[in-house]
BATOR-722541 format. One record per residue: x, z, y of N, C-alpha, C in turn; residue in three letters. Coordinates in steps of 0.001 Angstrom, whole numbers, plus 500000, padded with zeros to 6 digits. Each point is the difference from the previous one (the first is absolute). Layout:
<nodes>
X  Z  Y  X  Z  Y  X  Z  Y  ALA
...
</nodes>
This chain:
<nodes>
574802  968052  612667  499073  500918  499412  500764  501196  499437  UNK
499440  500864  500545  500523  501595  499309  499608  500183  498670  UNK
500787  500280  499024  499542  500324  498595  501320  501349  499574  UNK
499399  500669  498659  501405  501051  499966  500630  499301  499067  UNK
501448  500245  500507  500984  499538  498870  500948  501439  499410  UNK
499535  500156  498862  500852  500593  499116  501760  499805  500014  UNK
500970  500566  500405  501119  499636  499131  500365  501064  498951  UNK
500793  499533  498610  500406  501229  498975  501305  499648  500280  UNK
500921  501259  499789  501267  499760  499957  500117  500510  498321  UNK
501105  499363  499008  500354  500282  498836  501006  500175  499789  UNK
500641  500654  499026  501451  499590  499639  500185  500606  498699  UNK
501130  499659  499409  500922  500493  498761  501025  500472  500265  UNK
499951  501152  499051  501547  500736  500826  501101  499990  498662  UNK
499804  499123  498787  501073  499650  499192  499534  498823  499432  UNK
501592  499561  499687  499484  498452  499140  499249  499970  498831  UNK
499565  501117  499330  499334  500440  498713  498794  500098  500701  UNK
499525  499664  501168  498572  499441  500364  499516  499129  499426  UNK
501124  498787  500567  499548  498674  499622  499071  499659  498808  UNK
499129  499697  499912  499538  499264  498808  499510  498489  500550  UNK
501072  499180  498970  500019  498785  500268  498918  499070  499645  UNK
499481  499129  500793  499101  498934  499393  500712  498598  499417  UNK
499136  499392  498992  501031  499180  499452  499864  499026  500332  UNK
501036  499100  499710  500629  498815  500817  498959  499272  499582  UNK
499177  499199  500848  499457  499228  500139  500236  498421  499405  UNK
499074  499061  499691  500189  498791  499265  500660  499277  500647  UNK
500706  498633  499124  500275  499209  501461  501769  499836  500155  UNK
500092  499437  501135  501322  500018  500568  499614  500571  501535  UNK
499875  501596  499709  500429  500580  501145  501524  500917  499746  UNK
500961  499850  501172  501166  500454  500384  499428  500697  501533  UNK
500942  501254  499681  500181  501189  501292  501289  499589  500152  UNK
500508  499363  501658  501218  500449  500012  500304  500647  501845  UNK
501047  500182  500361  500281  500620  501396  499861  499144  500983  UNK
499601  500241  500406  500116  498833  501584  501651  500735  500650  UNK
501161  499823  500100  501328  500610  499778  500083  499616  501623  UNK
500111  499085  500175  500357  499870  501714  498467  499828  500877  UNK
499835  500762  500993  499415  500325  500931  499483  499227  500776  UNK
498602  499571  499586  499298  498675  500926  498684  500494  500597  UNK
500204  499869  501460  498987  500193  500658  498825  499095  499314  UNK
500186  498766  500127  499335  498980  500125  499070  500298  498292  UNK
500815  500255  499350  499650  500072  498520  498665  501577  500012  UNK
500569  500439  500387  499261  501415  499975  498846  500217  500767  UNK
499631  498972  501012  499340  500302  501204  498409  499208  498601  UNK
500935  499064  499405  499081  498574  499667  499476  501301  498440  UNK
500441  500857  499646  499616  500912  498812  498951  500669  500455  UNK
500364  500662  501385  499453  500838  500589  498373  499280  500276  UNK
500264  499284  500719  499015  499097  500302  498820  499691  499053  UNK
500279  499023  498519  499590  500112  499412  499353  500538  498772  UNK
500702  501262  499803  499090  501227  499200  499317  500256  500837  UNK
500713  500670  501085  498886  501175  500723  498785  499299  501101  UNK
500138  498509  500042  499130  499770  500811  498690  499988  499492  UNK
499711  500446  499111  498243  499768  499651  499378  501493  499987  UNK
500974  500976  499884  500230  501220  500155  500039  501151  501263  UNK
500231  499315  501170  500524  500535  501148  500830  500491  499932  UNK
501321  499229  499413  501104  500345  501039  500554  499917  501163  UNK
499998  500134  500684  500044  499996  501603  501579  500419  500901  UNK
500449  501482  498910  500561  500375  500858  501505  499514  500072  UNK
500524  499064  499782  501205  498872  500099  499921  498491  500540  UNK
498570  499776  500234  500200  498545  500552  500191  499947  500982  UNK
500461  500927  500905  499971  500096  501788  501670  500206  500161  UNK
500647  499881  498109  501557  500433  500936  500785  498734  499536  UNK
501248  499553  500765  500354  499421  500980  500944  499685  498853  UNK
500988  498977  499896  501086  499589  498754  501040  501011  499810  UNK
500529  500520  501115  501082  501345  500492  499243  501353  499465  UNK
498593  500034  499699  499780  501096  499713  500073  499981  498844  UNK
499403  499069  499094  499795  499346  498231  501541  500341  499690  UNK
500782  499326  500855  501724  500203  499238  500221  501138  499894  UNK
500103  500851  501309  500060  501764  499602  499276  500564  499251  UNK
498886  499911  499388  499423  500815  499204  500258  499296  498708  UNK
500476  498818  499535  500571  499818  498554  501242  500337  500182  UNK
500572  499461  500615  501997  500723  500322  499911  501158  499833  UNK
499284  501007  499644  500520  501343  500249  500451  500435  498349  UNK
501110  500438  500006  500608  500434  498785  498870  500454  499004  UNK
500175  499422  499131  498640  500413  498490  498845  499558  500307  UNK
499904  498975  500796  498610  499642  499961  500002  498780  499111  UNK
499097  499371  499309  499825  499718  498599  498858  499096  500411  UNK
499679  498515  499693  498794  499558  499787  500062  499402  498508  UNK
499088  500123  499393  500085  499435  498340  499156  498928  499661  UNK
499818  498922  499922  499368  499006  499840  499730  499433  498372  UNK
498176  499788  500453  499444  499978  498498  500455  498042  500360  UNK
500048  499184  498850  499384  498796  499867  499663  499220  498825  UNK
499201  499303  500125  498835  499673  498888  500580  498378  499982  UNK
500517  499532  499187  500720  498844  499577  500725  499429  501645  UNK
501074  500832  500062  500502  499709  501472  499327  500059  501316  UNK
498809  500516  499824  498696  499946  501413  500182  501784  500565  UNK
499990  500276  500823  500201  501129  500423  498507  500468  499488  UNK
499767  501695  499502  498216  500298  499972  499947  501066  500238  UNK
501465  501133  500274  499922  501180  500785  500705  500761  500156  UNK
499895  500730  500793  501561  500769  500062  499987  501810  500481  UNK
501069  500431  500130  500001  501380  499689  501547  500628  501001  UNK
499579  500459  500984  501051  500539  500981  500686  501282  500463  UNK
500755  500682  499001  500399  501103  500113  500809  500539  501276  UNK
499481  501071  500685  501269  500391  501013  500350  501501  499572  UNK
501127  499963  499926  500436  501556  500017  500027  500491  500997  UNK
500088  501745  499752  499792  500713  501134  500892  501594  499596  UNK
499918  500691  501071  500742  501591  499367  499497  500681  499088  UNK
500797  500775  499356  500106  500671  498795  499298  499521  498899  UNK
500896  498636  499863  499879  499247  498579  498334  499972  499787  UNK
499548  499317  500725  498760  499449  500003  499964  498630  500590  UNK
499044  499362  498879  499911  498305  500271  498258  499699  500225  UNK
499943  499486  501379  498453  499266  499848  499617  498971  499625  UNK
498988  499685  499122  499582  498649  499776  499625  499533  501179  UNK
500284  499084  501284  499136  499802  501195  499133  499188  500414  UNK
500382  498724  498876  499014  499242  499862  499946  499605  498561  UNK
498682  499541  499216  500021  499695  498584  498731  499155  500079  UNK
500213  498707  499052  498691  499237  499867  499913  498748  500024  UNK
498956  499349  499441  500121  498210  499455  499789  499539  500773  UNK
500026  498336  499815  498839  499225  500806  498857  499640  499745  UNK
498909  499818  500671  498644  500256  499119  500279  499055  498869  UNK
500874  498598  500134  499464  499179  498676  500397  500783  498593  UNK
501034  500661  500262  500544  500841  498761  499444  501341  499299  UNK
499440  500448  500996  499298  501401  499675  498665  499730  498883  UNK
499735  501111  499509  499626  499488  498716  500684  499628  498289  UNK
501468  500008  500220  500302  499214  499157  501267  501147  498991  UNK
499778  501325  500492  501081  500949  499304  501237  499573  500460  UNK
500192  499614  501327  501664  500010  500636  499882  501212  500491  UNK
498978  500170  500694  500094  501510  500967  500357  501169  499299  UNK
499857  500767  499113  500505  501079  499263  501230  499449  499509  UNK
500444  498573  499351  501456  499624  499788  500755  500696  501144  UNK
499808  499236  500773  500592  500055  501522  500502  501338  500834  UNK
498984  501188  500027  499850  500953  500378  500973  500752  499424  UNK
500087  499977  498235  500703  500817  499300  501312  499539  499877  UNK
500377  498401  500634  501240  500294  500036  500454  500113  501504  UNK
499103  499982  500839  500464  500531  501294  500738  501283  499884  UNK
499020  501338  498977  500095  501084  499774  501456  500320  499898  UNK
499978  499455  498040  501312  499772  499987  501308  499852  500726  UNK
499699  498488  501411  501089  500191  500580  500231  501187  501346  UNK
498478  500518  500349  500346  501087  500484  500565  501384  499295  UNK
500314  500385  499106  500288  500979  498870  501836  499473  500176  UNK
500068  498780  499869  501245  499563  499910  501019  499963  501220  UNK
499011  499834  500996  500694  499664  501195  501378  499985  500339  UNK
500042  501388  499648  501442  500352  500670  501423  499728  498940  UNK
499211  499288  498923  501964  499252  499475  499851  498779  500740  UNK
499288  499897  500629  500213  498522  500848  500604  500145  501522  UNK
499684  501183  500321  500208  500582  501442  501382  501041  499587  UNK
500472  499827  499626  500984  501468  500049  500167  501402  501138  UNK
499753  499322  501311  499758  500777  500894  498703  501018  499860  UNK
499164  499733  499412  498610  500534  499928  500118  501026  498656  UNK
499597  501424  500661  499565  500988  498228  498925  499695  499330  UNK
500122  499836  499150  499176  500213  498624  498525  499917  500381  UNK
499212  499416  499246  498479  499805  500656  499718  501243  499374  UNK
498744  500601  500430  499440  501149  499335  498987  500143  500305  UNK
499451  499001  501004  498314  499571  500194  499821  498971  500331  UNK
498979  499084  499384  499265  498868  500279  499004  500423  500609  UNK
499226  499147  501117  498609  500359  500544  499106  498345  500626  UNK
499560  500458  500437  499184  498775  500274  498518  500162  500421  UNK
499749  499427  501149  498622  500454  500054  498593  498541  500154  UNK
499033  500474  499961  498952  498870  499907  498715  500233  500252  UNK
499341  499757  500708  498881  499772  500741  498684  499703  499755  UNK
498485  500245  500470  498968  499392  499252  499725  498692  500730  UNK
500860  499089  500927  500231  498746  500127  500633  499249  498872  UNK
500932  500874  499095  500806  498781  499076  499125  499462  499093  UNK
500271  499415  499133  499725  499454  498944  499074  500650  498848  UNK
498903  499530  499582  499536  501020  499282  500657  500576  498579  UNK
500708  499579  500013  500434  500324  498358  501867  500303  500188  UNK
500456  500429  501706  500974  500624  500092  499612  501098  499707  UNK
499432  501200  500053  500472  501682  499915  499775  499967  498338  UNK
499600  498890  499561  499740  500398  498287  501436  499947  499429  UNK
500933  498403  500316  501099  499558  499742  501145  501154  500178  UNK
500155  500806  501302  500707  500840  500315  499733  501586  499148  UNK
498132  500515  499825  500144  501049  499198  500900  499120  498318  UNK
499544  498766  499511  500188  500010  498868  501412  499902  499655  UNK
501250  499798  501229  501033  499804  499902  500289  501354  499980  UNK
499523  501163  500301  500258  501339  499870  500258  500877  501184  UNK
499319  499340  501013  500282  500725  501396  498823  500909  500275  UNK
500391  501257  500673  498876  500440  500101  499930  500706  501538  UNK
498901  500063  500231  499291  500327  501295  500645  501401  500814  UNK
500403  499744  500929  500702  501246  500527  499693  500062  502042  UNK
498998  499421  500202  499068  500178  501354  499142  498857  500317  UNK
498553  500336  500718  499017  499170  500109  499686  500173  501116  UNK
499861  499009  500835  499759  500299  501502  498792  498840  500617  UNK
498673  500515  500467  499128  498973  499940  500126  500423  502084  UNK
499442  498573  500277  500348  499650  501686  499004  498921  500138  UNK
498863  500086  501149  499369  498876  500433  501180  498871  500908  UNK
500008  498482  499399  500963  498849  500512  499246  499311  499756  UNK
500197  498896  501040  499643  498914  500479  500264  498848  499300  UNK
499220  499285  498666  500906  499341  499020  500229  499096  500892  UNK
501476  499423  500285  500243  498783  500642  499558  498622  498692  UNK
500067  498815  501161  499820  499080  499493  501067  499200  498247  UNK
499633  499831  499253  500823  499268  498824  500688  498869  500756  UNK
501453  500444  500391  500965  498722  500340  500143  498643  499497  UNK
499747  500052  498638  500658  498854  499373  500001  500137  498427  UNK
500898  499083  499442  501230  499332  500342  499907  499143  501272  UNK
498830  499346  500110  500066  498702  500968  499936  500632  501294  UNK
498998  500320  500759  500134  499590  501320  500974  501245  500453  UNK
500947  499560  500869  501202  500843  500433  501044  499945  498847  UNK
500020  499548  498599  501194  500377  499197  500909  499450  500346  UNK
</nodes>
């Protein structure tokens, strides 16, 4: 079925954007996913974005998953909620010290629960930071990130309230594909 989908693109162009949301109750820990797992990332991918339509990564291949985390400064940050994975946040850098958020977001059981603005803002953070981790890479000097009127309803609120703001809107009749998963195909 044809319906229009909105995408916004956003960004911050200093770390004095940020406005942080606060840490959430609980025993939630953010930490790096540091070595590069297809298998791990496909199963993130999978399960945020499948209720969502994410679509456009389940068609690639283990050789493709490795190259696109292997690539110098790419970053996945992992939320978890008493050791349970509940969402995660995937930075790739790109030229002239600009970092994309490329993927961001829970799993449905978690959403709801104030991880998502945790999460987001320290994605931010480690995009702002990036490059003492990368030495090869200059200085961030833009965050961006974009999001859709498929995502989540209470993503473009999380992202204005983290301090990003709107910088192109592009509406397109698409074909919503089918909700993958998590289950069938994950």
């Amino acid at each position: 079925m044809d319906t229009d989908l909105t995408t916004w693109s956003l960004e911050q162009t200093s770390p004095a954007d940020l406005r942080p949301a606060a840490v959430p109750d609980g025993d939630i820990r953010i930490e790096r996913a540091a070595v590069p797992s297809p298998e791990f990332s496909r199963f993130l991918y999978a399960s945020v974005g499948g209720d969502i339509h994410w679509t456009d990564r389940l068609g690639l291949t283990y050789a493709q998953w490795r190259e696109v985390l292997e690539r110098p400064g790419v970053e996945t940050w992992v939320a978890y909620d008493r050791g349970t994975p509940a969402g995660y946040v995937e930075l790739d850098p790109q030229p002239e010290g600009a970092v994309e958020i490329v993927y961001f977001g829970l799993l449905p059981a978690f959403r709801g629960r104030r991880i998502g603005g945790h999460l987001l803002s320290v994605g931010v953070e480690r995009a702002w930071d990036l490059a003492e981790r990368w030495p090869d890479r200059e200085p961030t000097k833009r965050v961006w990130l974009h999001t859709c009127s498929w995502d989540g309803p209470t993503a473009m609120d999380n992202y204005l309230r983290r301090g990003f703001r709107i910088f192109k809107t592009e509406t397109e009749p698409k074909a919503q594909p089918a909700t993958p998963g998590p289950w069938p195909g994950a």
